[in-house]
C-alpha positions as CSV (number, residue, x, y, z in Angstrom):
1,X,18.5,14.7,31.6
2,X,19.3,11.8,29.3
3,X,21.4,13.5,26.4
4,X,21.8,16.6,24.9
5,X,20.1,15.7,21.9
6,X,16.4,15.1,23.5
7,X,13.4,17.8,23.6
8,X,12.8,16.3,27.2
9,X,10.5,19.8,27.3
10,X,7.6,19.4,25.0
11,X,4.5,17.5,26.9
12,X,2.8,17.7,23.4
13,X,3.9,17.4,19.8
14,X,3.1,17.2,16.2
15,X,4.3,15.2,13.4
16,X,7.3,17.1,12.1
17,X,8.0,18.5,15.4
18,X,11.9,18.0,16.8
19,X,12.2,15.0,19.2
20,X,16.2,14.1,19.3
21,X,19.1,13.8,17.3
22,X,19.8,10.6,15.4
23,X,23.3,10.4,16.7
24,X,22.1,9.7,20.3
25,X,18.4,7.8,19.5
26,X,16.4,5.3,17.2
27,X,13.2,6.4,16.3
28,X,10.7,4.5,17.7
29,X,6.6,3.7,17.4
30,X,5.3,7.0,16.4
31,X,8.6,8.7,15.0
32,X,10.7,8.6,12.0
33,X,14.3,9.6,11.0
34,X,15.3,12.5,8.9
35,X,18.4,13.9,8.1
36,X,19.7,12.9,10.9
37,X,17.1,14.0,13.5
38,X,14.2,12.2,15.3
39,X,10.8,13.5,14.4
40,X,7.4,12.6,15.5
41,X,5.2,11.0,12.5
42,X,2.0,11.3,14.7
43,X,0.3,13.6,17.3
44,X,0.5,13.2,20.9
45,X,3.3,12.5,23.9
46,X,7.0,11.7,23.4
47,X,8.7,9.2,25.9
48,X,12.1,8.2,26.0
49,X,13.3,4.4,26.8
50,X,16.4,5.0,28.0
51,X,18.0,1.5,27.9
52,X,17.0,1.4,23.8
53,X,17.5,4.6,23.2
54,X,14.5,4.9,21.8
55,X,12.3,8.0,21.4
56,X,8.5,7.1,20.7
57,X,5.4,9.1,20.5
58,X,2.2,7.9,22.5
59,X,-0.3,8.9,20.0
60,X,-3.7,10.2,20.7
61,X,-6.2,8.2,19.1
62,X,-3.2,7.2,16.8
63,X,-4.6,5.8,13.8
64,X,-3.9,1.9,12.5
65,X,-1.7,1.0,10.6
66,X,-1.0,-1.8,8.1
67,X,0.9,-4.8,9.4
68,X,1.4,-8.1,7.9
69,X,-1.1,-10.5,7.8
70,X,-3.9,-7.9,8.4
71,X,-7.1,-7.7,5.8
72,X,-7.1,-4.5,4.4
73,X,-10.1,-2.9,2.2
74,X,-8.8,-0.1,-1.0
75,X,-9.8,0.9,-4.0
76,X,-7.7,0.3,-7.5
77,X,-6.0,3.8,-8.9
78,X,-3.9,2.4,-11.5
79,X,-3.5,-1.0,-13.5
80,X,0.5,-1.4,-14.3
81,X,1.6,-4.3,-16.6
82,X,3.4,-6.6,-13.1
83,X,1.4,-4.0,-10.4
84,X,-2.0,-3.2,-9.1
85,X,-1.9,0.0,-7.1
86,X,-4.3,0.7,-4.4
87,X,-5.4,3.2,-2.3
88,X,-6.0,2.2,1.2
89,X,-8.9,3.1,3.1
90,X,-9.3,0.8,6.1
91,X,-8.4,-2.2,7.9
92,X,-10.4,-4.7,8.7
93,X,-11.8,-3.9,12.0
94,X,-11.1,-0.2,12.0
95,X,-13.5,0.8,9.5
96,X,-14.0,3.4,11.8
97,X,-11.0,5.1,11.1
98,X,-8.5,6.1,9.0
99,X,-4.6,4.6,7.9
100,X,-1.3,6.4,9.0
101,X,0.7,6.6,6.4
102,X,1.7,4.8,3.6
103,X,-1.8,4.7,2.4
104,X,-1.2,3.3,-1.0
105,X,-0.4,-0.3,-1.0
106,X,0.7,-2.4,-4.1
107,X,-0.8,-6.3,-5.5
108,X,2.6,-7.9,-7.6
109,X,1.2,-9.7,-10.5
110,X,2.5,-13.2,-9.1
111,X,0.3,-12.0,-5.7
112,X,-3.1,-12.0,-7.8
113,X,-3.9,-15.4,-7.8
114,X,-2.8,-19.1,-7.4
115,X,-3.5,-19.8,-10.9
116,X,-1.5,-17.8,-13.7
117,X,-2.5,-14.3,-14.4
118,X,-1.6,-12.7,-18.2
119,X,-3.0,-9.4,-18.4
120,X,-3.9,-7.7,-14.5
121,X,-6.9,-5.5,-16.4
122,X,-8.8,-9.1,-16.8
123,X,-8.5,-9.3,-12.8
124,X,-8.8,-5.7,-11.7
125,X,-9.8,-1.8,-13.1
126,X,-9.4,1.4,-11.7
127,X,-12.1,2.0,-9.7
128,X,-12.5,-1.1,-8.2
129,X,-13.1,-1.9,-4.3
130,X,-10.7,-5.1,-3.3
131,X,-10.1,-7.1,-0.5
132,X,-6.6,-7.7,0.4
133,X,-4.2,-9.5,2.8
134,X,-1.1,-7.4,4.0
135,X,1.7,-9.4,2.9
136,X,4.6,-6.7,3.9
137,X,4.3,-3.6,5.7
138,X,7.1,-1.0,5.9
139,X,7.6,2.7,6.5
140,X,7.5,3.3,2.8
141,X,5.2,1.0,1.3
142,X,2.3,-2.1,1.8
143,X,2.5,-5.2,-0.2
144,X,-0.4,-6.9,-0.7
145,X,-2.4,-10.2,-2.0
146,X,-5.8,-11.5,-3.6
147,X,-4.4,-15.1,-3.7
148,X,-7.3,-16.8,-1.4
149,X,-11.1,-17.7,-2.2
150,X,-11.9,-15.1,0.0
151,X,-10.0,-12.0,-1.3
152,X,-10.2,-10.0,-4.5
153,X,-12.6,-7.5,-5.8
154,X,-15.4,-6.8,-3.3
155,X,-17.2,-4.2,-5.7
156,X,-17.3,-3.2,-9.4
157,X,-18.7,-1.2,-12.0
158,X,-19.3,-1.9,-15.3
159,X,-17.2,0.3,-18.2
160,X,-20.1,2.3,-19.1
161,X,-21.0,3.3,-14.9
162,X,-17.6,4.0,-14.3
């Protein structure tokens, strides 16, 4: 119907499942690219656009996911010397439900604070519940920052409750 490298069959799929080749489509909302095929990243229907050549997956109930500029609530699960890595539980909004992948997002050093940070364990510890600001979103990974009044750790325990 419109190439020989689309599944134009399957009213249903689930991530991982066979959507098109690479040579003939771009993965679109709801699919990824790998080694050179299209797959669906999320449950629910594919759709073809045919003048972008673009094969997308409606999802069901699809969850959120991170995009820029979007307040996001994690909690700390490591304290690098330039990084603060956090696991993602929620946006803003959505609390509801949970993140499509990536679901750990990273706080550079220089993204802390507007004044000059040393040492990132006198800012954050593992453990910790923080308000963030998307900064970048991608496939692979969520930058994030604390730099505003309003941001930062929401909740924290002390060394000995931890």
């Amino acid at each position: 119907m419109v190439g020989r490298g689309y599944a134009p069959t399957k009213r249903f799929v689930l991530p991982g499942d066979f959507l098109g080749v690479a040579e003939e489509f771009l993965p679109g909302e709801g699919a990824y690219e790998e080694k050179g095929e299209i797959l669906s990243s999320v449950v629910g229907v594919p759709r073809v656009d045919p003048k972008t050549r673009k094969l997308h997956v409606k999802g069901v109930k699809q969850p959120p996911k991170p995009r820029r500029g979007d307040l996001v609530v994690g909690r700390v699960v490591e304290v690098k010397n330039q990084v603060v890595l956090v696991e993602l539980a929620c946006v803003v909004g959505s609390e509801d439900r949970g993140l499509s992948p990536p679901s750990l997002g990273a706080i550079h050093i220089s993204k802390i604070s507007k004044r000059y940070v040393e040492n990132l364990l006198s800012e954050f510890q593992p453990g910790d519940i923080v308000l963030a600001r998307v900064v970048r979103a991608t496939r692979v990974s969520v930058e994030m920052t604390t730099a505003s009044p309003e941001l930062g750790v929401i909740t924290s325990w002390c060394g000995r409750c931890r």
